[in-house]
C-alpha positions as protocol buffer text, in pm:
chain_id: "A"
residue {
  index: 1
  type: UNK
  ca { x: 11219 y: 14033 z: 5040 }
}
residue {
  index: 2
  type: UNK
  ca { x: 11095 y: 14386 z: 5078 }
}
residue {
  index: 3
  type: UNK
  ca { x: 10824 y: 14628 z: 4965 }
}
residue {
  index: 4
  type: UNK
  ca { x: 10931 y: 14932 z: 4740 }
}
residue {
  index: 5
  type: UNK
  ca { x: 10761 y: 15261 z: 4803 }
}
residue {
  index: 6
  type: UNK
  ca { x: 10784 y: 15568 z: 4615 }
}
residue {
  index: 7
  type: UNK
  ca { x: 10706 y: 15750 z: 4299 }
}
residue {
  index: 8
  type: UNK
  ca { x: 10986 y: 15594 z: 4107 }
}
residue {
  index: 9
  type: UNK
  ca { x: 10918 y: 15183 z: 4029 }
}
residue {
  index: 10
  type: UNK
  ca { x: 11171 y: 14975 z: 3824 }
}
residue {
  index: 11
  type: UNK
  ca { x: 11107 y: 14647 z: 3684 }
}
residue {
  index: 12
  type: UNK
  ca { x: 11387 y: 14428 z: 3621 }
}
residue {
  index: 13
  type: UNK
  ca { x: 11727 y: 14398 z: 3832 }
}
residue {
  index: 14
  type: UNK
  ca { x: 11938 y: 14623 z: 3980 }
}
residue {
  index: 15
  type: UNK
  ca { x: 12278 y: 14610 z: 4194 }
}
residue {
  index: 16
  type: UNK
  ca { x: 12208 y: 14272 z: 4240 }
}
residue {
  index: 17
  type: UNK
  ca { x: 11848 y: 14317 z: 4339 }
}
residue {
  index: 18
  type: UNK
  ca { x: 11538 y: 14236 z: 4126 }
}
residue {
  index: 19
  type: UNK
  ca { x: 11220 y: 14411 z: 4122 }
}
residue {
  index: 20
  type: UNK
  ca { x: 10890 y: 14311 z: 4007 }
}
residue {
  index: 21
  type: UNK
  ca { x: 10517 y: 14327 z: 4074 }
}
residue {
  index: 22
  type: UNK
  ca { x: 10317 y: 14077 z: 4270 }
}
residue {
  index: 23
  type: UNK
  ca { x: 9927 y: 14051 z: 4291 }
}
residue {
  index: 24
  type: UNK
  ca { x: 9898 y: 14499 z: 4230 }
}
residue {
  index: 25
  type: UNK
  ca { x: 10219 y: 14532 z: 4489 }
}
residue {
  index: 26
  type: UNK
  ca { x: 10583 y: 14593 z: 4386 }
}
residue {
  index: 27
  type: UNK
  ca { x: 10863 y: 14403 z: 4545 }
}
residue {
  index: 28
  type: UNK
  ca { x: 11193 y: 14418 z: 4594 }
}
residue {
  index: 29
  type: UNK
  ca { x: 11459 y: 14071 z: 4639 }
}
residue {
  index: 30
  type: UNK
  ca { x: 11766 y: 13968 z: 4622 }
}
residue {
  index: 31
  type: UNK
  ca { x: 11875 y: 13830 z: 4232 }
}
residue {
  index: 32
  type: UNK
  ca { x: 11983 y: 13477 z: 4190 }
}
residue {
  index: 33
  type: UNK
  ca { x: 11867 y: 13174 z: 4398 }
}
residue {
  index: 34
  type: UNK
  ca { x: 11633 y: 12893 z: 4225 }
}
residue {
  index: 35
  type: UNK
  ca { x: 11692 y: 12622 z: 4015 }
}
residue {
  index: 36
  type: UNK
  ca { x: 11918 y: 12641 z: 3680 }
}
residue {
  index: 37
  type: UNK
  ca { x: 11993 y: 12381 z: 3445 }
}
residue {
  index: 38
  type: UNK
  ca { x: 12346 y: 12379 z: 3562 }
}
residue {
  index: 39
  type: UNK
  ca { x: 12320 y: 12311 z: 3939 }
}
residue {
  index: 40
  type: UNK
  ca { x: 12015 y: 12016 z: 3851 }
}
residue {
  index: 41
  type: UNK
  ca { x: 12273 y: 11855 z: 3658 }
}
residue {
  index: 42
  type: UNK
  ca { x: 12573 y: 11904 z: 3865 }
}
residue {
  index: 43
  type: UNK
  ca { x: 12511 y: 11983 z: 4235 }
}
residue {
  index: 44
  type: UNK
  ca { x: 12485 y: 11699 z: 4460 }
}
residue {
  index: 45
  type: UNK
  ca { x: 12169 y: 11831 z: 4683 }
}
residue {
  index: 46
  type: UNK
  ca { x: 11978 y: 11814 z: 4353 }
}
residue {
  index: 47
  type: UNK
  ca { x: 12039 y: 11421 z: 4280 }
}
residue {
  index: 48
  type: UNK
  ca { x: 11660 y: 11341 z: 4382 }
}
residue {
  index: 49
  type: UNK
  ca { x: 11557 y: 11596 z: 4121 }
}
residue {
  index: 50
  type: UNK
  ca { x: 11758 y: 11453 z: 3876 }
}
residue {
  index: 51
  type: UNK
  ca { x: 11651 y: 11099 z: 3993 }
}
residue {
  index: 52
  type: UNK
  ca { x: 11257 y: 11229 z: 3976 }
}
residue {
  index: 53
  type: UNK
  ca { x: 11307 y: 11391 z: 3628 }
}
residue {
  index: 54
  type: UNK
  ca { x: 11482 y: 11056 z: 3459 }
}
residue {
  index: 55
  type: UNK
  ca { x: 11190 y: 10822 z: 3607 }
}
residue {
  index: 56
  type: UNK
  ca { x: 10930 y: 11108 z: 3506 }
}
residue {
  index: 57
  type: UNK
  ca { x: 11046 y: 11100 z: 3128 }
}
residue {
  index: 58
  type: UNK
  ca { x: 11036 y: 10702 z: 3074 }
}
residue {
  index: 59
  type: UNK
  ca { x: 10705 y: 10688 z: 3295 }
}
residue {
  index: 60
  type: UNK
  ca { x: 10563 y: 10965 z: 2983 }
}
residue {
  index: 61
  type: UNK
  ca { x: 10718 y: 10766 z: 2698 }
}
residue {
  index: 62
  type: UNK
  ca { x: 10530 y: 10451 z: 2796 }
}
residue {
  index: 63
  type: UNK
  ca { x: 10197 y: 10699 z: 2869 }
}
residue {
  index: 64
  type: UNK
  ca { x: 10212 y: 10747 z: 2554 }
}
residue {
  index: 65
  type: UNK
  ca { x: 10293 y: 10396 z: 2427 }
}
residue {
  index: 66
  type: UNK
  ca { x: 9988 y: 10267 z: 2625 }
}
residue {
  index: 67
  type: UNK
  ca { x: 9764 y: 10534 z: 2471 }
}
residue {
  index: 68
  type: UNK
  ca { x: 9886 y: 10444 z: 2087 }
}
residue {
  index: 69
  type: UNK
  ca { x: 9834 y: 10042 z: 2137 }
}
residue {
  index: 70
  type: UNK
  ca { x: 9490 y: 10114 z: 2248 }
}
residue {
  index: 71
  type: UNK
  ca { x: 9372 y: 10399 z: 2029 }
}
residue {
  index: 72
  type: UNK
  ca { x: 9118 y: 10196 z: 1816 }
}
residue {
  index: 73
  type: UNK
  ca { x: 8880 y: 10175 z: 2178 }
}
residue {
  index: 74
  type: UNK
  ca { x: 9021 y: 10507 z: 2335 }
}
residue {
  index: 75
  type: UNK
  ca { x: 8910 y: 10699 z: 2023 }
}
residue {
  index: 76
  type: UNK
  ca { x: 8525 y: 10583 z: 2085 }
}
residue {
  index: 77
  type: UNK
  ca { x: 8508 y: 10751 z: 2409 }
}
residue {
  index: 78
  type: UNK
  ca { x: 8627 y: 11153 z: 2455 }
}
residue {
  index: 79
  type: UNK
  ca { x: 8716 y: 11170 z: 2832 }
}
residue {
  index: 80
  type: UNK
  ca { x: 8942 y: 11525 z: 2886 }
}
residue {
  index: 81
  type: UNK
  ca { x: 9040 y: 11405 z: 3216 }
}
residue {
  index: 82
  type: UNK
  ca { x: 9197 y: 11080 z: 3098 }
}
residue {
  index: 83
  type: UNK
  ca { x: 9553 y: 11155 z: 3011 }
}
residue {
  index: 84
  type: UNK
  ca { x: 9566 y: 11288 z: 3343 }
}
residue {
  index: 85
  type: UNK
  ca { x: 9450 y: 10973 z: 3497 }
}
residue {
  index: 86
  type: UNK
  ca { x: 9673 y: 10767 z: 3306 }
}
residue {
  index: 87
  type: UNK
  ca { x: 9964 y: 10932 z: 3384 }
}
residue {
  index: 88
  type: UNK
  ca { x: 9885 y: 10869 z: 3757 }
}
residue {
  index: 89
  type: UNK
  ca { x: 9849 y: 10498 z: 3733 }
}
residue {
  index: 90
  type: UNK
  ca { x: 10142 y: 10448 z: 3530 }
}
residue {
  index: 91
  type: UNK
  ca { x: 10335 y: 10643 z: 3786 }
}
residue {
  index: 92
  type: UNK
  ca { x: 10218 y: 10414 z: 4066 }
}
residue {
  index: 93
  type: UNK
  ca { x: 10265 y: 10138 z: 3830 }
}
residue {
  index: 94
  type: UNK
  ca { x: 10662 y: 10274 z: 3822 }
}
residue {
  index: 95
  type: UNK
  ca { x: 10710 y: 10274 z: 4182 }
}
residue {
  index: 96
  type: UNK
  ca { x: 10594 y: 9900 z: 4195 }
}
residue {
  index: 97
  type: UNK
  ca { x: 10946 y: 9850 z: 4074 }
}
residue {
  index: 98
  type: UNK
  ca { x: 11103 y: 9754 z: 4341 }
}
residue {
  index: 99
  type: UNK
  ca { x: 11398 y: 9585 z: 4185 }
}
residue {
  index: 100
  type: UNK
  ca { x: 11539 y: 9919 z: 4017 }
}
residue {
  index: 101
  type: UNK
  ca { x: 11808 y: 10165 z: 4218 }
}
residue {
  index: 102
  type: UNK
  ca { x: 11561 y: 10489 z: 4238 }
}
residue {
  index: 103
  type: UNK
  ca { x: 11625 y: 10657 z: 3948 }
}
residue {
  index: 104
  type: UNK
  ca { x: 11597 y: 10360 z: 3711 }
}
residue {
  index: 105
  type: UNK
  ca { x: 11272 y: 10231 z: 3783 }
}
residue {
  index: 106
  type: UNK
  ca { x: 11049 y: 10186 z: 3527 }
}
residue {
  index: 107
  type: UNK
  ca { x: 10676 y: 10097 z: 3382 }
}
residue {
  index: 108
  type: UNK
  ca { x: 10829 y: 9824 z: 3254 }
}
residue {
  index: 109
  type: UNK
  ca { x: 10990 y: 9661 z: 3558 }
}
residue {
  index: 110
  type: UNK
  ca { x: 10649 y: 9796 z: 3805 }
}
residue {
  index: 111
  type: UNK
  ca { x: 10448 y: 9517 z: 3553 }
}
residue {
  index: 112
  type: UNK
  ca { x: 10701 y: 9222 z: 3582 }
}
residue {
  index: 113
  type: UNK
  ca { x: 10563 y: 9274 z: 3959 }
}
residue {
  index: 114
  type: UNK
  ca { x: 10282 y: 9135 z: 4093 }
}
residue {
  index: 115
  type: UNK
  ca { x: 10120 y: 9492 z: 4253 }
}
residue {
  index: 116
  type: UNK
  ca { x: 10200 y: 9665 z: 3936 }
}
residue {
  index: 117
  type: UNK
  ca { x: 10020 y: 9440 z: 3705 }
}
residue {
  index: 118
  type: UNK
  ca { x: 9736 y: 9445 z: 3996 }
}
residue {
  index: 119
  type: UNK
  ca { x: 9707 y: 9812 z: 3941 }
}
residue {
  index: 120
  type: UNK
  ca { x: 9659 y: 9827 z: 3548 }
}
residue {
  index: 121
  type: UNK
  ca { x: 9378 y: 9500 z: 3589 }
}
residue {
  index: 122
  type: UNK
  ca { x: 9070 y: 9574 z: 3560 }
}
residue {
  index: 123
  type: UNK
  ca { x: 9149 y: 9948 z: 3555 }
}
residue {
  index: 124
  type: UNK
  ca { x: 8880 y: 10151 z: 3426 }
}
residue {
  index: 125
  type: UNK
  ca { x: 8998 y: 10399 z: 3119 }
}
residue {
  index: 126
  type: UNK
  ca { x: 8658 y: 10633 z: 3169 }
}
residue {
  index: 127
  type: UNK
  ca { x: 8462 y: 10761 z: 3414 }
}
residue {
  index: 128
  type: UNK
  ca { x: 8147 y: 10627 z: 3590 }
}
residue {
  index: 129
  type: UNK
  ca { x: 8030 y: 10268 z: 3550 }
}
residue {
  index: 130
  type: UNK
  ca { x: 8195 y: 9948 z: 3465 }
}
residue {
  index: 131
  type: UNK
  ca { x: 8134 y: 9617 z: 3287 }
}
residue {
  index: 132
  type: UNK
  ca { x: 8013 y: 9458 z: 3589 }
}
residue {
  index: 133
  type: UNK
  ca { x: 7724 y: 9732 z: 3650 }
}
residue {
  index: 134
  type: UNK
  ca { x: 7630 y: 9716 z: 3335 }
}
residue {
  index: 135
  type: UNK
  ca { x: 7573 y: 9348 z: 3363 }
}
residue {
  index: 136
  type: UNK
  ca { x: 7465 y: 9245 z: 3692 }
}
residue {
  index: 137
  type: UNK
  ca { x: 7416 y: 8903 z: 3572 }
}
residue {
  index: 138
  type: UNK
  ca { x: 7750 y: 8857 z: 3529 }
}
residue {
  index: 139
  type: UNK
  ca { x: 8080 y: 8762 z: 3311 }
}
residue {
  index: 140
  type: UNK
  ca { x: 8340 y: 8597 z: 3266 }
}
residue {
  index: 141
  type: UNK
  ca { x: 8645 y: 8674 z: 3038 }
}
residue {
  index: 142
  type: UNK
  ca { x: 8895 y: 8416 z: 2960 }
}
residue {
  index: 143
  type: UNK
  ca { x: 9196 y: 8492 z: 2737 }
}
residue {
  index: 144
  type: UNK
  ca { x: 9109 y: 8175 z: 2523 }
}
residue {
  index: 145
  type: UNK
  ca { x: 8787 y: 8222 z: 2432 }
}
residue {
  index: 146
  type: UNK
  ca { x: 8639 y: 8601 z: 2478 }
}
residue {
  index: 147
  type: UNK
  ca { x: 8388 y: 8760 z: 2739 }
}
residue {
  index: 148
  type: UNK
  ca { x: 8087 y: 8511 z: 2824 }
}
residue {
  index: 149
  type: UNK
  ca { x: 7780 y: 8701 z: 2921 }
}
residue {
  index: 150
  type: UNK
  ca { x: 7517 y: 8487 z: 3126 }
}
residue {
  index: 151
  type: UNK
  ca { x: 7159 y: 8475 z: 3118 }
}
residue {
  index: 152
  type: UNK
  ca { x: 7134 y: 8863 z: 2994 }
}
residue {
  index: 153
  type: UNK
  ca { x: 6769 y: 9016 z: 2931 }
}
residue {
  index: 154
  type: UNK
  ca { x: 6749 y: 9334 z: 2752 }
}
residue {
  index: 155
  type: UNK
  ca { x: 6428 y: 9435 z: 2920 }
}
residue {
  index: 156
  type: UNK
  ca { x: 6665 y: 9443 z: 3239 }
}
residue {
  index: 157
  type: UNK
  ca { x: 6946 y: 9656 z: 3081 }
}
residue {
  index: 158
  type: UNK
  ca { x: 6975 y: 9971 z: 3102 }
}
residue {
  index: 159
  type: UNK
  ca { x: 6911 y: 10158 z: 2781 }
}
residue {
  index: 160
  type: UNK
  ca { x: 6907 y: 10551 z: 2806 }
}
residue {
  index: 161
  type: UNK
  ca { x: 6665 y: 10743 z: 2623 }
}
residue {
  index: 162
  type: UNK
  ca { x: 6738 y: 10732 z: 2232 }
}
residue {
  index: 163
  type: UNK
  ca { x: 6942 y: 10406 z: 2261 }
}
residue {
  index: 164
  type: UNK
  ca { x: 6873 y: 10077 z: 2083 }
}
residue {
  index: 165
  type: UNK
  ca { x: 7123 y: 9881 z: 2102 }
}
residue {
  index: 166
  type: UNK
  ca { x: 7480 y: 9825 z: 2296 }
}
residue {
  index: 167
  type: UNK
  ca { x: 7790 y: 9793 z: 2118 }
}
residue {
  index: 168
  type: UNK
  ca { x: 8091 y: 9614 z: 2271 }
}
residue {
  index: 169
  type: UNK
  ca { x: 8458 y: 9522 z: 2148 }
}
residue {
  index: 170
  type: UNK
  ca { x: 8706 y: 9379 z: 2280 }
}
residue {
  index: 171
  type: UNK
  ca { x: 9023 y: 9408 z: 2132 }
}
residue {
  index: 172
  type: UNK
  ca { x: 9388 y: 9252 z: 2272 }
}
residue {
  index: 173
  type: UNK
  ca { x: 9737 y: 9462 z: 2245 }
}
residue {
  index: 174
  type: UNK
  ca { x: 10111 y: 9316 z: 2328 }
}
residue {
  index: 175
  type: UNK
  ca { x: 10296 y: 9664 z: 2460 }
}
residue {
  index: 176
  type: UNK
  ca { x: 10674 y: 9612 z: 2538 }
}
residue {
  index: 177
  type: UNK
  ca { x: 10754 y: 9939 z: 2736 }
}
residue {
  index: 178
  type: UNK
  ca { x: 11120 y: 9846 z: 2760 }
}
residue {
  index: 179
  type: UNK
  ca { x: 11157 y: 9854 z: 2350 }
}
residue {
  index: 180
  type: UNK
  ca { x: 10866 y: 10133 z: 2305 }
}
residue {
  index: 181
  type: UNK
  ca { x: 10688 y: 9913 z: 2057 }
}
residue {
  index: 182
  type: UNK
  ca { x: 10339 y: 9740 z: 2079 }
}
residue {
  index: 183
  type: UNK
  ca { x: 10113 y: 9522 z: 1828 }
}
residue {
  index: 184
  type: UNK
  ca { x: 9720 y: 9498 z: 1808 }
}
residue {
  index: 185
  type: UNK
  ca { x: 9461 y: 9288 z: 1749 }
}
residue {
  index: 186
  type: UNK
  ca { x: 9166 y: 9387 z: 1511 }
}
residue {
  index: 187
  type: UNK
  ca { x: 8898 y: 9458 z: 1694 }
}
residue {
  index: 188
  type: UNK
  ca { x: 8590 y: 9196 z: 1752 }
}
residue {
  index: 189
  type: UNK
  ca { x: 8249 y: 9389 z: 1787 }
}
residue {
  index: 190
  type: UNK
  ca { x: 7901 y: 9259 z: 1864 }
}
residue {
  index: 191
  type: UNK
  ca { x: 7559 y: 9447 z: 1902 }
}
residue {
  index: 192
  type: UNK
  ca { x: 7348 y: 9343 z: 2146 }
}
residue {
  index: 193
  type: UNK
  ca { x: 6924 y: 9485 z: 2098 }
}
residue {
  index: 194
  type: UNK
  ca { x: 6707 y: 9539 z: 2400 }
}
residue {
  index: 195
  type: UNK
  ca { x: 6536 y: 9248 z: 2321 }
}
residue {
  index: 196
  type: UNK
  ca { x: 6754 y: 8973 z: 2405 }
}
residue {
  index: 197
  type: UNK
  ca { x: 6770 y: 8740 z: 2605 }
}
residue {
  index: 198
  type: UNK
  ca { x: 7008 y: 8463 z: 2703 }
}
residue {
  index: 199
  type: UNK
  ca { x: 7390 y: 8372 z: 2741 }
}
residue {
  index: 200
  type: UNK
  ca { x: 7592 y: 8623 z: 2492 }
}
residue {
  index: 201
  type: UNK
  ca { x: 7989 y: 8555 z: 2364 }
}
residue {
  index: 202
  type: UNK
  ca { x: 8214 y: 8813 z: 2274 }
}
residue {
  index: 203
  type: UNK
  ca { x: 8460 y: 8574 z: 2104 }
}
residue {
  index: 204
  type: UNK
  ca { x: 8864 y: 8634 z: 2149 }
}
residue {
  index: 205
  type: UNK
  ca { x: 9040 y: 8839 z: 1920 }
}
residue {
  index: 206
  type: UNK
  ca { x: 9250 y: 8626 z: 1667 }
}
residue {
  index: 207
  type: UNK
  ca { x: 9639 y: 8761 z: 1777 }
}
residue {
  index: 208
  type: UNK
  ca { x: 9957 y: 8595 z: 1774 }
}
residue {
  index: 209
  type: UNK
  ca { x: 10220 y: 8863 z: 1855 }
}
residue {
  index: 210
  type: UNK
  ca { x: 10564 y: 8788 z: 1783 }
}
residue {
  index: 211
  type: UNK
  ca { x: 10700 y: 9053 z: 2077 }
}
residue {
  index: 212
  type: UNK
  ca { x: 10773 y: 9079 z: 2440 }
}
residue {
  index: 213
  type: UNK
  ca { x: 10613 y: 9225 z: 2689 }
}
residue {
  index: 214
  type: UNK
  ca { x: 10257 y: 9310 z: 2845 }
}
residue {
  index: 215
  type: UNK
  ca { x: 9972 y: 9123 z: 2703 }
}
residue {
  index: 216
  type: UNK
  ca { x: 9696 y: 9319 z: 2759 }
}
residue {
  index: 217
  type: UNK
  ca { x: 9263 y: 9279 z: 2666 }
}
residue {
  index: 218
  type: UNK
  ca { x: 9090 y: 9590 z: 2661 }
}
residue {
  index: 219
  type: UNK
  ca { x: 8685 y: 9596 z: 2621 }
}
residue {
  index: 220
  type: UNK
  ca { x: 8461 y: 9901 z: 2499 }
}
residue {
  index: 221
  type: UNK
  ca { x: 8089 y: 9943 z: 2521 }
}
residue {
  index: 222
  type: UNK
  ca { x: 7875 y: 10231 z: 2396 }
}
residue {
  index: 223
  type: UNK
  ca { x: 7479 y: 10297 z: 2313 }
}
residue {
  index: 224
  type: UNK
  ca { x: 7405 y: 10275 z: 1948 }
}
residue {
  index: 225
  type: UNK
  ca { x: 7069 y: 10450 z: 1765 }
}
residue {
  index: 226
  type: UNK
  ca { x: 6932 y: 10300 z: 1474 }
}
residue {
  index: 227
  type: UNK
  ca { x: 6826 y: 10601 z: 1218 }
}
residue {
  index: 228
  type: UNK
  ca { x: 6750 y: 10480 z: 888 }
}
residue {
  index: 229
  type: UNK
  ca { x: 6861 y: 10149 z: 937 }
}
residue {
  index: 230
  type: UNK
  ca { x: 7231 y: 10238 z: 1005 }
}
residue {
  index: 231
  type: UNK
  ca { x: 7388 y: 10249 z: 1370 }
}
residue {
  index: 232
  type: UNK
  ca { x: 7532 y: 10545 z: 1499 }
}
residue {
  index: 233
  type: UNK
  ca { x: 7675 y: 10611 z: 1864 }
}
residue {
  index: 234
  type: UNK
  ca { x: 7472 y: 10827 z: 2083 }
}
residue {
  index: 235
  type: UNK
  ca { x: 7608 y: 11154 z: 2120 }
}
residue {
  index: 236
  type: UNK
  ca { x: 7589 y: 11161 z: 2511 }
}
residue {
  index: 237
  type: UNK
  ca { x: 7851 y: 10928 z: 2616 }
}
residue {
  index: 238
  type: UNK
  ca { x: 7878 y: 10941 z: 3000 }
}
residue {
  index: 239
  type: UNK
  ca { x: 7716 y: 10582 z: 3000 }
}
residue {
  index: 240
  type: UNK
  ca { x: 8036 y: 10449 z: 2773 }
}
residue {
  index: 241
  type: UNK
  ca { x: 8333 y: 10285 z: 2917 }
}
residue {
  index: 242
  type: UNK
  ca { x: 8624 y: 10156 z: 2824 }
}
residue {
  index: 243
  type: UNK
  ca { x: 8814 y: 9906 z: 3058 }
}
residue {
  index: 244
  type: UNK
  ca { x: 9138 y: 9674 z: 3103 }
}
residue {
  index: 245
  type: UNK
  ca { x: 9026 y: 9265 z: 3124 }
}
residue {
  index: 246
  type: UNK
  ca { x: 9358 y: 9105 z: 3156 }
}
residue {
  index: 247
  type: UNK
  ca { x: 9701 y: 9166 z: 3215 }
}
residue {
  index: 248
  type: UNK
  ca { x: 9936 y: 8889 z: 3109 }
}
């Protein structure tokens, strides 16, 4: 590579050199090197690129799967950063498959293992907080009967300023990556006012899928503000969450 000088400047290439202009300075290189779609597919130095590209487009295609079986909770909660996020842990999620020749592994494979299932429990789909800030007191979710919450007192919850109730749902989704198809339960909401007190159930879903695959429960929780008797979600939502449960 080389620095042109001189009143004359060409753009493009030349004799078998190309010349362009780089942060105010023009350059001179030789043409050709870099990647083309032939030598990816063909050349025999570029078999971890092609290896890294095949894994890359099934890892998107269940992304996207994932984001479509949970859409009735994701929608509830804008979060810019979370395809982003996603994408990461289903990539980790992918190399959990260990039984795969690289190349082949899959989402689908990473969650028959133990480490890859590990990842996706209990994974947190927002930023900040999750269920078990939000109550202290505690939980516990079984797939059989819902999310029990114990001896909850709304004086001791945190409400932020406008906020007068909390709205949580839980909803359950079978995904099979391997087929790209998933089914969904209805979602099961209940409000809870800043005046109770006492043990609180979130009953189960009723679901009976008929596919295979990942059986997954997904819970939401937002602020709610009562204006003319109707409840409406509080603007501000950096105290919403939405999180994985289970991961059957």
């Amino acid at each position: 590579m080389a620095k042109v000088s001189g009143i004359i400047q060409i753009e493009g290439t030349l004799s078998g050199i190309t010349f362009y202009k780089r942060k105010g300075v023009w350059i001179a290189r030789k043409a050709g090197g870099g990647f083309n779609g032939k030598a990816i597919k063909t050349k025999a130095s570029m078999v971890r690129v092609r290896e890294n590209g095949s894994e890359f487009g099934r890892c998107m295609k269940s992304v996207q799967l994932f984001k479509k079986a949970l859409f009735p909770l994701l929608v509830l909660v804008k979060d810019t950063d979370r395809h982003a996020r996603i994408v990461s842990l289903f990539t980790k999620i992918k190399n959990s498959d260990v039984v795969s020749e690289r190349g082949s592994r899959s989402v689908a494979v990473g969650l028959q293992q133990v480490s890859g299932r590990d990842l996706l429990m209990n994974y947190l789909l927002t930023k900040g907080k999750d269920l078990s800030s939000f109550f202290a007191t505690g939980y516990l979710f079984e797939w059989e009967t819902g999310i029990r919450f114990y001896n909850l007192d709304g004086n001791h919850l945190f409400f932020p300023k406008g906020a007068d109730f909390i709205e949580i749902q839980l909803m359950y989704a079978k995904i099979d990556f391997e087929n790209q198809q998933y089914e969904i339960s209805d979602c099961v909401r209940e409000i809870i006012g800043k005046y109770f007190q006492g043990d609180f159930l979130l009953p189960k879903p009723d679901f009976t899928p008929e596919l295979e695959g990942v059986l997954v429960a997904a819970v939401s929780m937002r602020y709610m503000q009562e204006v003319n008797n109707e409840l409406h979600p509080l603007l501000e939502q950096q105290h919403s969450f939405i999180q994985i449960l289970g991961v059957l």
